[in-house]
TORPA-4810 file (N, C-alpha, C, O; in nm, 3 decimals):
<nodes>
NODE_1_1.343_-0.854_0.410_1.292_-0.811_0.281_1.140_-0.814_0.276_1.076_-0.726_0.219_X
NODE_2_1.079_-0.929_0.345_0.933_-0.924_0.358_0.831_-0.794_0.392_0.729_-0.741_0.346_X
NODE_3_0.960_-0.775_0.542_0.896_-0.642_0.596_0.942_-0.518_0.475_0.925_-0.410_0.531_X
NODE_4_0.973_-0.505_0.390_1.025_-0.389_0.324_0.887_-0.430_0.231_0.816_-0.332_0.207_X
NODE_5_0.855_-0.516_0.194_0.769_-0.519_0.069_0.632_-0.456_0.126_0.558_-0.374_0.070_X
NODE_6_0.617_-0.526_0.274_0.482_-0.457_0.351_0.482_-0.301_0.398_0.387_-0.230_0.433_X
NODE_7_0.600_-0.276_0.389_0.602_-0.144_0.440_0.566_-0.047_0.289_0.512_0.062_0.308_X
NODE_8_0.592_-0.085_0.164_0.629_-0.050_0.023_0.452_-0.060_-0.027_0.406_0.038_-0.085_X
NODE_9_0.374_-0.164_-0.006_0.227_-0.213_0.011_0.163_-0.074_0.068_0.073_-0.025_-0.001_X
NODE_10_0.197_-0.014_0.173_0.164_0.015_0.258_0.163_0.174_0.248_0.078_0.256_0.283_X
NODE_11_0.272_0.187_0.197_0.302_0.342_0.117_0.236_0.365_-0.022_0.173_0.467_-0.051_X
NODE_12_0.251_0.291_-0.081_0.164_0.302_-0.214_0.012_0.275_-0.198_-0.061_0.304_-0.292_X
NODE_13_-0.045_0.218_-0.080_-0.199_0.228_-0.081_-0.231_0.372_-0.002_-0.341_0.413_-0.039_X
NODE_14_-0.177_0.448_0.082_-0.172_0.582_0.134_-0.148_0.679_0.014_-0.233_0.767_0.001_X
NODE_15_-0.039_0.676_-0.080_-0.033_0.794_-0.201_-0.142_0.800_-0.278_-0.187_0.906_-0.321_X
NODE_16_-0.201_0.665_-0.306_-0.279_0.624_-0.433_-0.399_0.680_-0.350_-0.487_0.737_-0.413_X
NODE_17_-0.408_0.670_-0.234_-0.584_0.696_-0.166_-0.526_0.866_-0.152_-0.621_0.929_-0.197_X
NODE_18_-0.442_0.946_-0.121_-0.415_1.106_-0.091_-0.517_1.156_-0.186_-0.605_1.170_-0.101_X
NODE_19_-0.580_1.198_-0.307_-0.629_1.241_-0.378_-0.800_1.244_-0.257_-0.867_1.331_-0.201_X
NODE_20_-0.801_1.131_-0.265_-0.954_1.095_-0.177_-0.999_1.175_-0.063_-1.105_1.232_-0.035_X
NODE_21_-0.827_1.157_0.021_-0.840_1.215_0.155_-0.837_1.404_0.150_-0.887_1.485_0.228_X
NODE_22_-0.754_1.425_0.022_-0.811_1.581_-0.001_-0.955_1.628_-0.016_-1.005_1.728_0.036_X
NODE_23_-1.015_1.539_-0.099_-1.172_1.548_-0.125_-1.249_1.507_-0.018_-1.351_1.569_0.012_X
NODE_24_-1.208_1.403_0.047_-1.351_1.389_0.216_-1.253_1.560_0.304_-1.333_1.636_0.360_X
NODE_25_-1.124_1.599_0.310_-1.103_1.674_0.412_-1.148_1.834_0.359_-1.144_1.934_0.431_X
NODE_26_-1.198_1.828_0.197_-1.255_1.968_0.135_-1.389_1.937_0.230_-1.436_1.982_0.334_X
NODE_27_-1.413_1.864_0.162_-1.610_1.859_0.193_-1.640_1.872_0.327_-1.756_1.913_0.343_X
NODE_28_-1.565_1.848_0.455_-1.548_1.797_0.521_-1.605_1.953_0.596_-1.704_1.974_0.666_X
NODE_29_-1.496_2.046_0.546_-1.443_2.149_0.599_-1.548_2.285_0.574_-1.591_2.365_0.657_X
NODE_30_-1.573_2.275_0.406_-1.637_2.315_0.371_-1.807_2.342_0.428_-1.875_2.444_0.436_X
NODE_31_-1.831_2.203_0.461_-1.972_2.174_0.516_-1.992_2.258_0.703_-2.086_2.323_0.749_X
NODE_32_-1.866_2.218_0.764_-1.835_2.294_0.856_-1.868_2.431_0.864_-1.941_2.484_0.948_X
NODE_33_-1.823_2.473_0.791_-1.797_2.640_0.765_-1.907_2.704_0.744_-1.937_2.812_0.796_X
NODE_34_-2.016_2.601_0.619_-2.092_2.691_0.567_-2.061_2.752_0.460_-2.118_2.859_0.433_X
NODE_35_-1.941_2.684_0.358_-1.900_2.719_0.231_-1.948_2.644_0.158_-1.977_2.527_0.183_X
NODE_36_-1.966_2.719_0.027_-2.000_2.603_-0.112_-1.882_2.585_-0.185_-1.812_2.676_-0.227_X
NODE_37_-1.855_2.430_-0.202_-1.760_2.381_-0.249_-1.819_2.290_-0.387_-1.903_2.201_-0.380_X
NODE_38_-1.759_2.334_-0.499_-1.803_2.214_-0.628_-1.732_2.229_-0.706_-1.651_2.318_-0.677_X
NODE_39_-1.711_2.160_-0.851_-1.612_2.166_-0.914_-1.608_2.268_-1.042_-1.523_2.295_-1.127_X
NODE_40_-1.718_2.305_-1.018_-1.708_2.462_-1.121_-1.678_2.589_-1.070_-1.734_2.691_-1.111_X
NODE_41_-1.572_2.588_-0.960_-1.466_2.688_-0.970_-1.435_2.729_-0.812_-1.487_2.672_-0.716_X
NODE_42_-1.375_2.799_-0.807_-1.320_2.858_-0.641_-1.413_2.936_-0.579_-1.415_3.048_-0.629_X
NODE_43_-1.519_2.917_-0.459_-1.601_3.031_-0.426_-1.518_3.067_-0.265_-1.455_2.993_-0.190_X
NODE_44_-1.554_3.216_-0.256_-1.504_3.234_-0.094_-1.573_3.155_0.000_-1.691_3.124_0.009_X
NODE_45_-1.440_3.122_0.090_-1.476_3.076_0.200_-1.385_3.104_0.339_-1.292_3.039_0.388_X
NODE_46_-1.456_3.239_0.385_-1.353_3.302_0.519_-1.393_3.244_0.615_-1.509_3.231_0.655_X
NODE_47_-1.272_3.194_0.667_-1.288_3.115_0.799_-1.173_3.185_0.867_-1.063_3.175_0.811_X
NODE_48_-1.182_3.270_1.001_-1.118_3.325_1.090_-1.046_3.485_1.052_-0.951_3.540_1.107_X
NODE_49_-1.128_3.533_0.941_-1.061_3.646_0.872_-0.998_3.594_0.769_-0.934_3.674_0.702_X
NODE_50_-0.998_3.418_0.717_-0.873_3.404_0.615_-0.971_3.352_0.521_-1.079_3.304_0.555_X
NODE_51_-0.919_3.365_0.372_-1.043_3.320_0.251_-0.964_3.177_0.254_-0.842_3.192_0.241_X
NODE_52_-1.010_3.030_0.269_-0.995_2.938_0.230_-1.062_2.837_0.130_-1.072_2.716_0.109_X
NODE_53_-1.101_2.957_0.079_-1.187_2.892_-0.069_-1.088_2.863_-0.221_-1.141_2.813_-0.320_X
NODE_54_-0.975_2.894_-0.220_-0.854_2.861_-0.350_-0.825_2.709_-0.262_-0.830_2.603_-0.325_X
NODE_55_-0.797_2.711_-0.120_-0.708_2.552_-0.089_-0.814_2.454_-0.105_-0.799_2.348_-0.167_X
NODE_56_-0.934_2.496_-0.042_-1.032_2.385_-0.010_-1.115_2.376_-0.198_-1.201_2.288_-0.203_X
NODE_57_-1.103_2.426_-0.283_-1.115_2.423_-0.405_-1.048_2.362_-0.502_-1.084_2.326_-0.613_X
NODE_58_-0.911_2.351_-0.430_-0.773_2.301_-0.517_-0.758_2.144_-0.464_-0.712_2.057_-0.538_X
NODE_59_-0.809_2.112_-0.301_-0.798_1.997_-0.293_-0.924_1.940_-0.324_-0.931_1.817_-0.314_X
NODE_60_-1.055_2.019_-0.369_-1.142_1.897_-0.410_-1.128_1.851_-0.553_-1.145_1.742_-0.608_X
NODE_61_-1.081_2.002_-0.608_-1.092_1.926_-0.768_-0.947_1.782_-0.805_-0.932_1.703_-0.898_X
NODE_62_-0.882_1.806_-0.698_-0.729_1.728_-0.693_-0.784_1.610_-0.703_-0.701_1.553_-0.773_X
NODE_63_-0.872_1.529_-0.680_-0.965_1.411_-0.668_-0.975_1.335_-0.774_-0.982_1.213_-0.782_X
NODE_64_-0.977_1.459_-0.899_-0.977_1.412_-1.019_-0.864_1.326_-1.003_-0.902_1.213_-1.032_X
NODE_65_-0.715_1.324_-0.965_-0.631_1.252_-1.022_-0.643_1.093_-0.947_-0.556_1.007_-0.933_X
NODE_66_-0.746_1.096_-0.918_-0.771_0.925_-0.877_-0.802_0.865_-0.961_-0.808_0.743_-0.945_X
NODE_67_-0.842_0.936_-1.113_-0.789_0.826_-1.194_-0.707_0.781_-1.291_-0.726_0.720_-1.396_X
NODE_68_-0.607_0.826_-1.234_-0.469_0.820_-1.240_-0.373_0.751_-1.104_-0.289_0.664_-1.128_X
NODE_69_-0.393_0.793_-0.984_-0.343_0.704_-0.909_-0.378_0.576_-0.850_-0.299_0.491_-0.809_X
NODE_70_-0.522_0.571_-0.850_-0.578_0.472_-0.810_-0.575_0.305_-0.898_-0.588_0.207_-0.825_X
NODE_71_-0.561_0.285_-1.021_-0.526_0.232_-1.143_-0.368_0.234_-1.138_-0.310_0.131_-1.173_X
NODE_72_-0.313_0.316_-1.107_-0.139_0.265_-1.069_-0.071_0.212_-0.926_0.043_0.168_-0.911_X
NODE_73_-0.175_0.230_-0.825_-0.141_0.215_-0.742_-0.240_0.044_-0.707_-0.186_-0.049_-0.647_X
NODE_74_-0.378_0.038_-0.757_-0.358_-0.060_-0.778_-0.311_-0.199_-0.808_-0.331_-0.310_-0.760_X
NODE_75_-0.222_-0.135_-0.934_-0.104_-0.237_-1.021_0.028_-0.267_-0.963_0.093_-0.372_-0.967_X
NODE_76_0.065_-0.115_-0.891_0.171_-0.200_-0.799_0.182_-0.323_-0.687_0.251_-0.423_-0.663_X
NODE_77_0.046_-0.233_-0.623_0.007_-0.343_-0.521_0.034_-0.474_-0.544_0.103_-0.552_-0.479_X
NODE_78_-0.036_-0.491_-0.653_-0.055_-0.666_-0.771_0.083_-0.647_-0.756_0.123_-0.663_-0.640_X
NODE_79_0.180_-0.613_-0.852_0.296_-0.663_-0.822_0.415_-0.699_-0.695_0.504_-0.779_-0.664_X
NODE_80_0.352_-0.591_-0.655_0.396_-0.625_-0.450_0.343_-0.761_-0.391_0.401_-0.819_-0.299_X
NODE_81_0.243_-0.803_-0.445_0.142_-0.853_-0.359_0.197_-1.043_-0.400_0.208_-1.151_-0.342_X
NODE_82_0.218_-0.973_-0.559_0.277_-1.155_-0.623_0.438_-1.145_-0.602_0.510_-1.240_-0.633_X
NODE_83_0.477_-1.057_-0.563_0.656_-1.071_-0.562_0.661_-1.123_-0.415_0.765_-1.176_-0.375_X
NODE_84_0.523_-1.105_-0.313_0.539_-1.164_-0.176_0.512_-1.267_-0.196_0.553_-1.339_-0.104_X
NODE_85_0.454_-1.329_-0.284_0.368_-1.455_-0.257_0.494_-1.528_-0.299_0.563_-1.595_-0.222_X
NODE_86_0.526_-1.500_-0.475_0.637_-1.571_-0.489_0.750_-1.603_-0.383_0.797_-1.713_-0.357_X
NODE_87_0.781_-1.482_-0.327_0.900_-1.539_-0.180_0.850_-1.605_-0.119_0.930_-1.679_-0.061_X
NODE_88_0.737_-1.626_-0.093_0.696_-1.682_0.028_0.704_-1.842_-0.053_0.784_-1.923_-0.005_X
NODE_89_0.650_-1.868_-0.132_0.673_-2.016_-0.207_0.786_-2.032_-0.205_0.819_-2.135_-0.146_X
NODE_90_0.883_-1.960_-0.255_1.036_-1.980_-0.216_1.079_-2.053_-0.102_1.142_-2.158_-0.093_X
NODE_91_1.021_-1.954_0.008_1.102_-1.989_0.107_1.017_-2.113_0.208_1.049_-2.129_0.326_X
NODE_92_0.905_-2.197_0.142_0.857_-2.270_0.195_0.949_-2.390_0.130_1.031_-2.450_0.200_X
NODE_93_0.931_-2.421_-0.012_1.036_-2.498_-0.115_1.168_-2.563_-0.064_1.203_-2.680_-0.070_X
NODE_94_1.278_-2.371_0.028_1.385_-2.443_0.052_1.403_-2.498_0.211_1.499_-2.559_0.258_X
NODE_95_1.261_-2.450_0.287_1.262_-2.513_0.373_1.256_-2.652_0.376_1.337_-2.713_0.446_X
NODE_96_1.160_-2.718_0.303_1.086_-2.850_0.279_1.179_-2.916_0.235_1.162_-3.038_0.240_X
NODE_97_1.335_-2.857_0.164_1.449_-2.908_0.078_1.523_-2.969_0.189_1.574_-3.078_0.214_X
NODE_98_1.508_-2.851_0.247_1.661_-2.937_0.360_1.733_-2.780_0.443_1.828_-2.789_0.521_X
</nodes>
């Protein structure tokens, strides 16, 4: 069960950070290219014959919802984080018992 809670820790700090990793992999890409990327609207950006200025536009403004996941994913953590601790006092308790 321990390992399920770390694995659960572990998934919810990766969803809660996805918003982020869209915004460093816009800018990222963008800067590459030689596109302008900002949050007042979609500009072209052809890379190989293809316009990737709607995706790399859609994942920077997506960023916004970090504050929304980041504040929930926070809070789970906390509760992941004290539902381990509590077991873990548990299972020191019924060791020490007998």
């Amino acid at each position: 069960m321990t390992r399920g809670i770390i694995i659960a820790c572990v998934v919810v700090l990766i969803l809660c950070l996805m918003p982020m990793f869209g915004v460093m992999w816009s800018s990222w890409f963008a800067d590459r290219h030689g596109c302008t990327l900002n949050e007042s609207g979609y500009h072209p950006c052809v890379v190989d014959g293809e316009d990737w200025g709607g995706l790399l536009g859609g994942a920077f403004i997506a960023g916004w919802f970090m504050l929304l996941t980041i504040p929930v994913g926070a809070l789970t953590l906390l509760v992941l984080i004290v539902t381990l601790i509590i077991r873990w006092i548990r299972k020191c308790r019924a060791a020490r018992q007998g």
